[in-house]
C-alpha positions as CSV (number, residue, x, y, z in Angstrom):
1,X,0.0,0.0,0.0
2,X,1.7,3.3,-1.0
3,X,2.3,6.3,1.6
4,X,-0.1,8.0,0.1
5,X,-3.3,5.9,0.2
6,X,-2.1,5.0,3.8
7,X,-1.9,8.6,4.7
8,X,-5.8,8.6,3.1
9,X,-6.7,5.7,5.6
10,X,-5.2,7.2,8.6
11,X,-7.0,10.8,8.2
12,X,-10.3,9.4,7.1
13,X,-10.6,6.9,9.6
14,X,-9.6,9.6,12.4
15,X,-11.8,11.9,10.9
16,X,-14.6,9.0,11.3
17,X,-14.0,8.5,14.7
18,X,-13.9,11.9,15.6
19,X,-17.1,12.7,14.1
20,X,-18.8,9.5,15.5
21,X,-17.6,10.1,18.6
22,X,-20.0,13.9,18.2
23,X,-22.9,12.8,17.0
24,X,-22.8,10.1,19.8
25,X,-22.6,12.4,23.0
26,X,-24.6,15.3,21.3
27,X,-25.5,17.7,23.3
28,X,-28.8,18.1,24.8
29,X,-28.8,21.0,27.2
30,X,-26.8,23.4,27.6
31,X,-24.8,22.0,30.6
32,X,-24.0,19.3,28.6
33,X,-23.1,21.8,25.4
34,X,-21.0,24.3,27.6
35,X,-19.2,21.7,30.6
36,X,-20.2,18.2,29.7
37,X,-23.0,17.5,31.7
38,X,-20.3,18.7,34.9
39,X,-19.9,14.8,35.4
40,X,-16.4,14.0,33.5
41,X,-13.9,11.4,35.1
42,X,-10.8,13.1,36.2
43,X,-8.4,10.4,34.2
44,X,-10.9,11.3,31.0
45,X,-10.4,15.0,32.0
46,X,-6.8,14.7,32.3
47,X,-6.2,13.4,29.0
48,X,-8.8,15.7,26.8
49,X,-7.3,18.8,28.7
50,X,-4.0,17.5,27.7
51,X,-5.0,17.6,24.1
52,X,-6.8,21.0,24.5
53,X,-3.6,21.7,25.9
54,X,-1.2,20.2,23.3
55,X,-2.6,22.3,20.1
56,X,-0.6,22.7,16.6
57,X,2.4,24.8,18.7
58,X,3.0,21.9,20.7
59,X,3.1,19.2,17.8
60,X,3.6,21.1,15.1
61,X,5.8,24.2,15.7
62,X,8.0,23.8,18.8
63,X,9.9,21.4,17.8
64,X,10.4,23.2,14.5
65,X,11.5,26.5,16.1
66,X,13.5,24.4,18.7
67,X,15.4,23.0,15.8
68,X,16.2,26.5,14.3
69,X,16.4,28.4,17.4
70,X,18.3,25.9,19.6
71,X,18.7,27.4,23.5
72,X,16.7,30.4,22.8
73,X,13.3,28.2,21.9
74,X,13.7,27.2,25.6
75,X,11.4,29.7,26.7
76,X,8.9,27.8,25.1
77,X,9.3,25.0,26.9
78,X,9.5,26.6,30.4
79,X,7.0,28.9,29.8
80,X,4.2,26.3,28.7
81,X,5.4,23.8,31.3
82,X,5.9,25.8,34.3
83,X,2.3,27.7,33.5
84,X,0.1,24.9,33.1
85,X,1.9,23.9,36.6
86,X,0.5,27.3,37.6
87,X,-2.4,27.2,36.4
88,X,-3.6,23.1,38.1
89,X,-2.2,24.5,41.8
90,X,-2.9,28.2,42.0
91,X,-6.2,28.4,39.6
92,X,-8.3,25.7,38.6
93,X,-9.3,24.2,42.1
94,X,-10.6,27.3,42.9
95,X,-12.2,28.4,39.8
96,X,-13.7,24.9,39.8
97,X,-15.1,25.2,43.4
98,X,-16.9,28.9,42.0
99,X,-19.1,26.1,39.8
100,X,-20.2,28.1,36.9
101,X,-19.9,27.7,33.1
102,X,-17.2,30.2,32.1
103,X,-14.6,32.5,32.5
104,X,-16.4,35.6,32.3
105,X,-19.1,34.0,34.5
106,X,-16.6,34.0,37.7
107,X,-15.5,37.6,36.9
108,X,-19.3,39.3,36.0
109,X,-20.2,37.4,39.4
110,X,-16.6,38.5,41.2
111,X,-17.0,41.7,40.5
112,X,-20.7,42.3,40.5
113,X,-20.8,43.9,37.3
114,X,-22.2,43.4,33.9
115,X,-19.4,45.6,32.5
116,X,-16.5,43.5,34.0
117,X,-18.6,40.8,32.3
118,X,-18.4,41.8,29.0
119,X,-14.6,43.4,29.2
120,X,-13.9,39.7,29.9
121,X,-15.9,38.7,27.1
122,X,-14.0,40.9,24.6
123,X,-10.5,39.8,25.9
124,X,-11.4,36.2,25.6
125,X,-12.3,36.5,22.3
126,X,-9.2,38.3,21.5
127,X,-6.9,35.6,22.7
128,X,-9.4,32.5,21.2
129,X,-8.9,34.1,17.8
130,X,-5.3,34.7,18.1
131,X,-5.0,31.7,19.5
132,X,-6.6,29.6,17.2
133,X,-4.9,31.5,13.8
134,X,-2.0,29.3,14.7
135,X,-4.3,25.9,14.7
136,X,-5.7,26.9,11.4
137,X,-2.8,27.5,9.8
138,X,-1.5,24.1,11.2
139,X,-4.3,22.4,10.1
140,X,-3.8,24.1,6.4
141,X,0.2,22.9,6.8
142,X,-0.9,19.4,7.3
143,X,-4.0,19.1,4.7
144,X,-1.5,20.7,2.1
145,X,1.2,18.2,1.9
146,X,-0.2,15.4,2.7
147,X,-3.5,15.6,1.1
148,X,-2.3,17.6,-1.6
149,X,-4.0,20.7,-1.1
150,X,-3.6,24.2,-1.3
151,X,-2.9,25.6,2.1
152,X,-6.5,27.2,2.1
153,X,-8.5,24.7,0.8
154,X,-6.7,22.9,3.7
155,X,-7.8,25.1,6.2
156,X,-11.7,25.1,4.8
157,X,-11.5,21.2,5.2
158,X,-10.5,21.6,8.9
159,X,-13.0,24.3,9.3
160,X,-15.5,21.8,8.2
161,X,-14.5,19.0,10.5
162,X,-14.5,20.8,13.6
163,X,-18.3,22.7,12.5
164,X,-19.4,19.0,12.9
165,X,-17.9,17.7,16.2
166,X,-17.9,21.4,18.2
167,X,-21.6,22.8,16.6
168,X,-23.3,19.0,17.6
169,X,-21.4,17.6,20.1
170,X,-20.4,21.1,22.6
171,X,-18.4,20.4,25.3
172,X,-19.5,17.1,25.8
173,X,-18.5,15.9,22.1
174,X,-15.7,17.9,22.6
175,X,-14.4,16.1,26.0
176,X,-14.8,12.2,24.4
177,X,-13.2,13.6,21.1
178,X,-10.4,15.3,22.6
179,X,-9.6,11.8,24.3
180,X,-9.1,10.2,20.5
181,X,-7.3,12.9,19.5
182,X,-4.7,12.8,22.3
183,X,-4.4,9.0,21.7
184,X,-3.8,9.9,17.9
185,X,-1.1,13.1,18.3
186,X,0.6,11.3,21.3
187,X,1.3,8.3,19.7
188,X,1.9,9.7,16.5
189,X,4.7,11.8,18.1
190,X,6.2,9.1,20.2
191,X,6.6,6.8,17.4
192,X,9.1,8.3,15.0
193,X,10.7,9.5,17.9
194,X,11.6,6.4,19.0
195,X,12.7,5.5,15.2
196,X,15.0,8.2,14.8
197,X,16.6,8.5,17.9
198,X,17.5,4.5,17.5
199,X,18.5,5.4,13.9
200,X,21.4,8.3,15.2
201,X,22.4,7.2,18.6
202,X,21.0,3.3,18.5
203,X,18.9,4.4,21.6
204,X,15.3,4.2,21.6
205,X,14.1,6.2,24.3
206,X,14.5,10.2,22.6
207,X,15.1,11.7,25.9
208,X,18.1,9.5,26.6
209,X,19.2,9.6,23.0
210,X,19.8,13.8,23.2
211,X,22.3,13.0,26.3
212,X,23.7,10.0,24.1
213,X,26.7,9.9,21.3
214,X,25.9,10.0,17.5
215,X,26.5,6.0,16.2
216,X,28.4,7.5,13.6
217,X,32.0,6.4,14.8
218,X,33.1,10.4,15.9
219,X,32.5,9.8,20.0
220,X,30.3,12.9,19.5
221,X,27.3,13.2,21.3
222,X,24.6,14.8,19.6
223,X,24.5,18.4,20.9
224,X,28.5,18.2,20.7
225,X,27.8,17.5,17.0
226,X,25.3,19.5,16.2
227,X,27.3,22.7,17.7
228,X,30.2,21.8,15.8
229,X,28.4,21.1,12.3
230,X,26.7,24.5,13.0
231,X,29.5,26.6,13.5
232,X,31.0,25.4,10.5
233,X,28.3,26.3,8.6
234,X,28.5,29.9,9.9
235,X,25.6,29.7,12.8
236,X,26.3,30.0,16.5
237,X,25.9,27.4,18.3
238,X,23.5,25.5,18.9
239,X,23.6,25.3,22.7
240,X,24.3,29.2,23.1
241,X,21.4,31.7,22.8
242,X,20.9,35.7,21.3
243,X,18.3,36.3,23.5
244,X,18.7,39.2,26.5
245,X,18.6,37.7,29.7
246,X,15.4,40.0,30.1
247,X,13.8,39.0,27.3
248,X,13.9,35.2,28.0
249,X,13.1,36.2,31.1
250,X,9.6,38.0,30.0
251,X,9.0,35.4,27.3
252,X,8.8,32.6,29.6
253,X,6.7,34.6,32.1
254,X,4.3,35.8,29.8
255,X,4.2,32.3,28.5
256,X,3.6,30.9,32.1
257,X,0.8,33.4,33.7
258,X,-0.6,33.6,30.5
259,X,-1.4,29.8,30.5
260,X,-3.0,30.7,33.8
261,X,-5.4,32.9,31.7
262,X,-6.2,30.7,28.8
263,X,-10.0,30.3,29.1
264,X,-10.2,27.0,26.8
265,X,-8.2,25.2,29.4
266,X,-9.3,27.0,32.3
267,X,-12.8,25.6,31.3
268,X,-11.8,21.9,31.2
269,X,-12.1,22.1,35.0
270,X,-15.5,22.8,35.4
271,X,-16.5,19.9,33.8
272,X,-15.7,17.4,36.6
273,X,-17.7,16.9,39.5
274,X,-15.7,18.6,42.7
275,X,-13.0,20.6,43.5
276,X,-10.7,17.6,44.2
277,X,-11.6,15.8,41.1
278,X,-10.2,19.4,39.4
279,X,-6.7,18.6,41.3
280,X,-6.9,15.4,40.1
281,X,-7.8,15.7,36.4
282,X,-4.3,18.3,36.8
283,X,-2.4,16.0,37.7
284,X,-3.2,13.6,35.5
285,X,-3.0,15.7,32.6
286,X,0.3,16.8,33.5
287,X,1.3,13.4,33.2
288,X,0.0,13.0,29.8
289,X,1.7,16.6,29.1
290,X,5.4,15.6,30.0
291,X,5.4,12.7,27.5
292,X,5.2,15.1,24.4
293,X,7.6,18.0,26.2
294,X,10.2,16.1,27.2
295,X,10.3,14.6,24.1
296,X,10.3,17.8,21.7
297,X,13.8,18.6,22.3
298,X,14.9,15.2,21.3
299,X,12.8,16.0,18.4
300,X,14.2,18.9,17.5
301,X,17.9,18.1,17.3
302,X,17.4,15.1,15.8
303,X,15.8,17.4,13.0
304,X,18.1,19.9,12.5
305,X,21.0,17.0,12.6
306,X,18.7,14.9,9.4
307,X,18.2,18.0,7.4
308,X,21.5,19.3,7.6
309,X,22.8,16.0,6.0
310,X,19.9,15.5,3.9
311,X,20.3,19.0,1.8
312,X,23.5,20.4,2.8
313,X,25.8,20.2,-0.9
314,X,23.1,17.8,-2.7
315,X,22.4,18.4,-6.4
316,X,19.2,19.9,-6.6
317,X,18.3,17.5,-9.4
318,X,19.0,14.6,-7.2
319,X,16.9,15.7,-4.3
320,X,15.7,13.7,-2.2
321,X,11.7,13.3,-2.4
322,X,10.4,14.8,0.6
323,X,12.5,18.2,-0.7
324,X,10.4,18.0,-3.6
325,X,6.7,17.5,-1.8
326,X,7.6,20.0,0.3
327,X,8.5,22.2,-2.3
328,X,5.4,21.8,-4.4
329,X,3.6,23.2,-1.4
330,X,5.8,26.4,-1.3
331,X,6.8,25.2,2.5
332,X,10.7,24.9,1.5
333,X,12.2,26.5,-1.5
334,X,16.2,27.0,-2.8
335,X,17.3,29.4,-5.1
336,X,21.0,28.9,-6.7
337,X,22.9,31.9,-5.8
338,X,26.7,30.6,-7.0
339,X,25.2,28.7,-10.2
340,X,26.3,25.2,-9.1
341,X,23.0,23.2,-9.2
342,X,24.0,22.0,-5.3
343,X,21.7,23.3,-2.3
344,X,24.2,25.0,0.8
345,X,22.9,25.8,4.1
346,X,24.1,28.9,6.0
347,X,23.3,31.7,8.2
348,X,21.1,34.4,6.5
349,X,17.6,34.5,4.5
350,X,18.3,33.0,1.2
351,X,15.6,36.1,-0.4
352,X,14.8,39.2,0.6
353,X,11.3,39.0,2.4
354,X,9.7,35.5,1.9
355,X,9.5,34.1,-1.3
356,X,6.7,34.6,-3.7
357,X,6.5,31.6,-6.0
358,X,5.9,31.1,-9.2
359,X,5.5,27.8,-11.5
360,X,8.4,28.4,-13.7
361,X,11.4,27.0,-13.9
362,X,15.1,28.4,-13.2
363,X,18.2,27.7,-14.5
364,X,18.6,24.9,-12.5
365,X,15.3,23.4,-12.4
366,X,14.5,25.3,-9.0
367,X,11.1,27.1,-8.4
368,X,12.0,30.5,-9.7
369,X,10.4,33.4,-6.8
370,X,8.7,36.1,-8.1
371,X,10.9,38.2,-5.3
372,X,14.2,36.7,-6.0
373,X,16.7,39.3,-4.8
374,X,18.9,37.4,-2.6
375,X,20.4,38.6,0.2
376,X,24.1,38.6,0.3
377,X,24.9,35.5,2.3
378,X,25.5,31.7,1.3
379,X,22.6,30.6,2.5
380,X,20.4,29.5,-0.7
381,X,17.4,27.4,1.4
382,X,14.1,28.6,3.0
383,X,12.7,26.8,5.0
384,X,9.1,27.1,6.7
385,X,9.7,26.0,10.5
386,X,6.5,24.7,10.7
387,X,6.8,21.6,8.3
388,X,10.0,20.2,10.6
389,X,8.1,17.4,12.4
390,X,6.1,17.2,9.9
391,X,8.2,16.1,7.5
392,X,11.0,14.6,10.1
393,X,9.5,10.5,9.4
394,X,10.2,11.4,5.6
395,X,13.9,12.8,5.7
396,X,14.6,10.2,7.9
397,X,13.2,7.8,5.4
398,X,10.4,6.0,8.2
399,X,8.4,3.8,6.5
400,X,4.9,5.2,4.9
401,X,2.6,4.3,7.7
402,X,4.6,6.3,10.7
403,X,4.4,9.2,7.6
404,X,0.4,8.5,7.5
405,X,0.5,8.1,11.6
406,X,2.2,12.1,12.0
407,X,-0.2,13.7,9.6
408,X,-2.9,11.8,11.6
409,X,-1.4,13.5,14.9
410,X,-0.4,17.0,13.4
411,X,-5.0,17.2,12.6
412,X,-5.6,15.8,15.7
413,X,-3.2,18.4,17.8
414,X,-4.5,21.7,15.8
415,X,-8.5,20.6,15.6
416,X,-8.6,19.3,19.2
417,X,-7.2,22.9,20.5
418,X,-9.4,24.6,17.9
419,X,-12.6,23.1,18.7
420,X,-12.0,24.0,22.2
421,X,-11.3,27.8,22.1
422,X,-14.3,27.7,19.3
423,X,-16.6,26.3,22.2
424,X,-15.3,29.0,24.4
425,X,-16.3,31.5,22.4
426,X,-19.4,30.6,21.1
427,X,-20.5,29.8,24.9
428,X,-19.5,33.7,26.1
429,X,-21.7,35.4,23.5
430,X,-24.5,33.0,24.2
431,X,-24.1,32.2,27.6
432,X,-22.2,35.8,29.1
433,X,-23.3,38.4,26.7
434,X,-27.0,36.9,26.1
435,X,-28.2,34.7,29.0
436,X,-26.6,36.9,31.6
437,X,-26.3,40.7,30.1
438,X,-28.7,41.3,27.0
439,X,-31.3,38.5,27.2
440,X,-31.7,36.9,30.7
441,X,-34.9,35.7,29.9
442,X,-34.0,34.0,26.6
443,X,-35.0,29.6,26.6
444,X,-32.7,27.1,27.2
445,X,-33.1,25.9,23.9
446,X,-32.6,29.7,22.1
447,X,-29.5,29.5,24.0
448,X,-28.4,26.3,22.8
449,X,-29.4,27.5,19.2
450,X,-27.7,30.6,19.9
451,X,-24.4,28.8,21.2
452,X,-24.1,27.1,18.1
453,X,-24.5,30.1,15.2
454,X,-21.8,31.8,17.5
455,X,-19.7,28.7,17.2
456,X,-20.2,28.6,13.3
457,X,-19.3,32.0,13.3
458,X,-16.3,32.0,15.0
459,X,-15.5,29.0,12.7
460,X,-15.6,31.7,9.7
461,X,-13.3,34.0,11.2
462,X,-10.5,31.4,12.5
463,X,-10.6,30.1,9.2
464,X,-9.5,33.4,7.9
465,X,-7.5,34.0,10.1
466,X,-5.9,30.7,9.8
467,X,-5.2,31.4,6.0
468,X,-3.6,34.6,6.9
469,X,-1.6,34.5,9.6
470,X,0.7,37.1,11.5
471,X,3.3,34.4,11.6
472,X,4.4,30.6,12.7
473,X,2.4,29.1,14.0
474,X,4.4,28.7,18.0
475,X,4.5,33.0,17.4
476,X,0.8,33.1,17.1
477,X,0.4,30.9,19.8
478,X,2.8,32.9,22.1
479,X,0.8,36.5,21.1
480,X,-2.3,34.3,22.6
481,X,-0.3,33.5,25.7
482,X,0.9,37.5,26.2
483,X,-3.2,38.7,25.7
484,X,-4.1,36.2,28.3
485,X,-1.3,37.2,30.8
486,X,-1.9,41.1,30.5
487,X,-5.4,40.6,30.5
488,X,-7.4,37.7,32.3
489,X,-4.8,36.3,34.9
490,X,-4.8,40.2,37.0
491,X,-8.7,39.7,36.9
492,X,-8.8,36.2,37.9
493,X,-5.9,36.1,40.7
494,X,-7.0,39.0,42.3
495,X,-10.9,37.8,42.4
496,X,-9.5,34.7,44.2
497,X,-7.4,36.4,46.7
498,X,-7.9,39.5,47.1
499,X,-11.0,40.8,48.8
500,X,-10.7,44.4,48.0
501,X,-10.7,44.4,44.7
502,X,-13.5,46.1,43.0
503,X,-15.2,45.5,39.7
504,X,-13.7,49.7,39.0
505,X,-10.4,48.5,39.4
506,X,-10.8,44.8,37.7
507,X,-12.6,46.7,34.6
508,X,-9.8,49.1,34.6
509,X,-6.7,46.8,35.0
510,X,-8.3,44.2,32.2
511,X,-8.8,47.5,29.3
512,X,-5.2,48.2,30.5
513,X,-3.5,45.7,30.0
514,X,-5.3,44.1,26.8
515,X,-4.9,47.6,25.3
516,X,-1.8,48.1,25.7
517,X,-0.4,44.6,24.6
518,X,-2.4,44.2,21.9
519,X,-1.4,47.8,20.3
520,X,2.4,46.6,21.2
521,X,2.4,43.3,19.6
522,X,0.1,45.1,16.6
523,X,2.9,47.2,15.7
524,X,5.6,45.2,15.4
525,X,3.7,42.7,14.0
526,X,1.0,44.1,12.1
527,X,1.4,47.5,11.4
528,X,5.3,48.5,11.5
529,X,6.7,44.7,10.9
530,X,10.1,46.0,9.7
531,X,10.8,47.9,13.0
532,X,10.7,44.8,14.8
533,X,14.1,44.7,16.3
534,X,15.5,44.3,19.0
535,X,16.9,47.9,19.3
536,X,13.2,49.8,19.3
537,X,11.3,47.2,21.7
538,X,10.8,48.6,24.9
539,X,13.1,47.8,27.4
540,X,14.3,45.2,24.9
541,X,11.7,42.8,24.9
542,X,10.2,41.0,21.6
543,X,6.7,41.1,21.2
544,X,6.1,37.7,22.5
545,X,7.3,38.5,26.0
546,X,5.6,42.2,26.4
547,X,2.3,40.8,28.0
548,X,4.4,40.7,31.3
549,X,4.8,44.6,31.0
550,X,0.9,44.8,30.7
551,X,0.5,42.5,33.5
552,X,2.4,44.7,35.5
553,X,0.1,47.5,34.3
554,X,-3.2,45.8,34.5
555,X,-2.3,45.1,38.3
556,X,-1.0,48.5,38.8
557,X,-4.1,50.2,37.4
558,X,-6.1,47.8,39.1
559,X,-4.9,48.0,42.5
560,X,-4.9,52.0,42.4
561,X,-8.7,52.7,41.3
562,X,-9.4,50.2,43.5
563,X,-8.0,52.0,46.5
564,X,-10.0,55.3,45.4
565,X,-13.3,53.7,45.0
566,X,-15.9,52.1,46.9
567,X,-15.1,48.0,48.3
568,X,-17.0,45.4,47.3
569,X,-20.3,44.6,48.9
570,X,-20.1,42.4,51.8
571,X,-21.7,39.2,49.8
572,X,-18.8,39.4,47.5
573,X,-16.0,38.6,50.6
574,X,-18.3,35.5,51.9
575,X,-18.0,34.8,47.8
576,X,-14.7,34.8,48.1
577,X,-14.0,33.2,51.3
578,X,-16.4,30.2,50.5
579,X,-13.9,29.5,47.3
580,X,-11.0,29.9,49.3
581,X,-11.7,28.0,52.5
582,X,-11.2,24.0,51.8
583,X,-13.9,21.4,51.6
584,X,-13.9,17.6,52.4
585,X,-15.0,16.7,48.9
């Protein structure tokens, strides 16, 4: 059976599944639409937060920009780690033990206040679509090579898929899916894991093979290797970082509180049945977490070491086949600089601005760029970090059904994360701006209805936004992460544990701190792209670490109206102390 048809199997029979698994726990009400029916096992909750958790970044894109980036793509590793460590112990036991349906329900009710309501409302829905840009554009990465696809129509297909599962099956489809799809990405990232780092170090187990020597006879181990290979080829090492310490510093912070914020995973702990079955389903999912991110380093040097040797001085008309897939979907591209018909590697963009491709031929057979002035460096490859695990089974020449098994796992990674900020959004306009601000008296069943336009809406709009992205797809991702930080986590940390704060200063501190992070991140990404270095950011840090600064401000500004207005009425400290205060349950 060729790669190809097997790569067919493998996607349509997870798509199958996926969408039998919806129509079976459709949802009914909309308890079971918005938390599953409240009644989910932790073990089940553990592992369908872990793939809610584990979205096209985490499969897809870290190990890509971890093979590019070496010790600076750290921060993504700590940062995601450390805050959904954060978020299990400081947050979700507590949010849990509040008992209602969403996000902006805890901090309308916190802070007594339809307008604190909808401010949350509006800075969820920043970060979901931000968020899920990056699993769009995965899913449109995947559909395209493998299913030979334009990187649109890929993204439409995905659209489609999750319109089925999220629309019918709410959170409750959601939960049982999310459990196939973590089954389906984990294994499908363990498995050429464990054939590639046999294949360079003749050890199966990828975390022990990064700390073991290459089997190619030099006594090298592999980050001794690929340092040396590296700085032959002009880059610094591998091992070393560019990074200021400040900006890895605010990176991994904003990466950490923000995960404390992110109202699609926050949510996954309501749907259990007490407070310590929220502990619980942490813990567990934790566990599940740790098997893909302490294997994505592994992953990504074994990359970087596979491409190296599978491009570096080849002919071009020899190349090997994945090159050429790749290269039909403009993902990778080389343009001959010295005229030699051989593809070399080194430090520097091999055009200036990314490539625009065209169908004809150059000189040496390469797809000619419609911008082709090179840059004047030796460097004649572009490569789209995004495809690196992707196509990792294929340079490493893995047989076709581990190639069939990762695009499998890249669709279920980016639609398991997708559906579950598309359910979050959907249930805040129907359930937070509706039900609890415009309409109270709307039916249960309008509100389903309701719930479910909003979610094919927001479908719409993270489809476009997944066909146009403001970057990789870890970048997107990490914008998400600095939205959340400045915004939600002041809001939500102070409602828990502080009982002077009032919905003046919450209101104040979340228009703050989403304001000013999103105009930040908007011009250096958006707007002014080309300023974006390091020597105009403020206090030197990148865009994807400035939602610390508006953390800082959204706390400021909160904790200073605050002090100038009225406290909170006495109903909102017993609030407050009854989610505090520990229960035997």
């Amino acid at each position: 059976m060729s790669t190809q048809t097997l790569i067919y199997l493998f996607v349509g029979l997870s798509f199958a599944m996926y969408i039998g698994i919806a129509i079976w726990s459709r949802a009914a009400s909309t308890k079971d639409f918005y938390i599953a029916g409240g009644g989910v096992n932790p073990v089940v909750n553990g592992m369908a937060t872990a793939a809610d958790w584990m979205s096209a970044a985490s499969f897809i894109s870290m190990a890509g920009i971890i093979a590019f980036s070496g010790y600076d793509a750290s921060v993504y590793l700590m940062g995601w780690t450390g805050g959904y460590v954060m978020l299990a112990l400081l947050l979700a036991p507590y949010l849990r033990k509040f008992g209602q349906f969403t996000v902006p329900d805890f901090i309308g009710t916190r802070y007594y206040s339809k307008a604190a309501r909808v401010v949350a409302v509006i800075c969820l829905i920043f970060i979901s679509f931000t968020y899920i840009a990056g699993q769009m554009r995965g899913v449109g990465i995947v559909f395209s090579r493998f299913l030979d696809v334009p990187i649109t129509m890929g993204v439409i297909i995905g659209m489609a898929i999750v319109f089925v599962y999220a629309v019918l099956g709410g959170m409750k489809g959601i939960t049982y899916t999310q459990v196939a799809q973590y089954c389906v990405l984990i294994f499908a990232y363990m498995v050429p894991a464990f054939f590639i780092s046999f294949l360079l170090t003749d050890n199966p187990i990828p975390q022990l093979g990064l700390g073991s020597t290459v089997n190619d006879g030099s006594g090298l181990y592999v980050l001794q290797k690929l340092d040396l290979v590296l700085q032959d080829m002009g880059f610094g090492a591998y091992t070393d970082g560019s990074k200021s310490m400040i900006d890895v510093f605010c990176i991994t912070a904003a990466l950490m509180i923000g995960t404390a914020g992110l109202p699609h995973v926050i949510v996954r702990f309501f749907t259990v049945p007490k407070a310590s079955d929220a502990r619980k389903s942490a813990g567990w999912a934790l566990v599940f977490i740790a098997l893909l991110y302490t294997t994505a380093p592994a992953v990504g040097a074994f990359a970087r070491l596979n491409f190296i040797d599978s491009v570096q001085d080849q002919d071009y008309a020899t190349a090997p086949a994945w090159f050429k897939n790749w290269e039909a979907n403009d993902l990778i591209a080389w343009r001959d600089k010295n005229g030699d018909g051989k593809m070399q590697l080194g430090n520097g963009d091999p055009f200036k601005g990314a490539p625009e491709f065209d169908e004809v031929a150059g000189a040496s057979g390469e797809r000619v760029v419609k911008n082709d002035a090179a840059d004047d460096n030796v460097n004649e490859v572009y490569v789209d970090r995004d495809i690196m695990v992707l196509a990792n089974p294929e340079i490493a020449n893995l047989p076709g059904w581990v190639i069939a098994l990762v695009a499998a796992g890249g669709l279920a990674a980016a639609l398991s994360t997708a559906a579950g900020l598309l359910l979050v959004i959907s249930s805040s306009i129907s359930h937070d701006l509706l039900k609890q601000t415009f309409r109270p008296r709307i039916t249960e069943k309008g509100e389903l209805l309701a719930a479910r336009l909003a979610a094919t809406a927001a479908i719409v709009v993270a489809g476009y936004l997944g066909i146009y992205p403001p970057g990789w797809v870890a970048q997107v991702v990490a914008f998400a992460f600095g939205l959340a930080a400045a915004s939600l986590f002041p809001a939500i940390f102070m409602g828990i544990f502080s009982k002077r704060m009032n919905r003046e200063g919450a209101i104040a501190g979340m228009v703050t701190g989403l304001t000013f992070t999103f105009l930040y991140i908007g011009w250096f990404k958006l707007w002014s792209p080309a300023s974006n270095i390091a020597a105009n950011w403020l206090f030197g840090i990148s865009p994807e670490g400035i939602g610390v600064i508006g953390m800082v401000l959204n706390f400021a500004v909160a904790i200073t109206v605050a002090k100038f207005t009225s406290a909170p009425p006495a109903e909102v400290g017993k609030l407050v102390d009854n989610i505090r205060v520990p229960r035997l349950s």
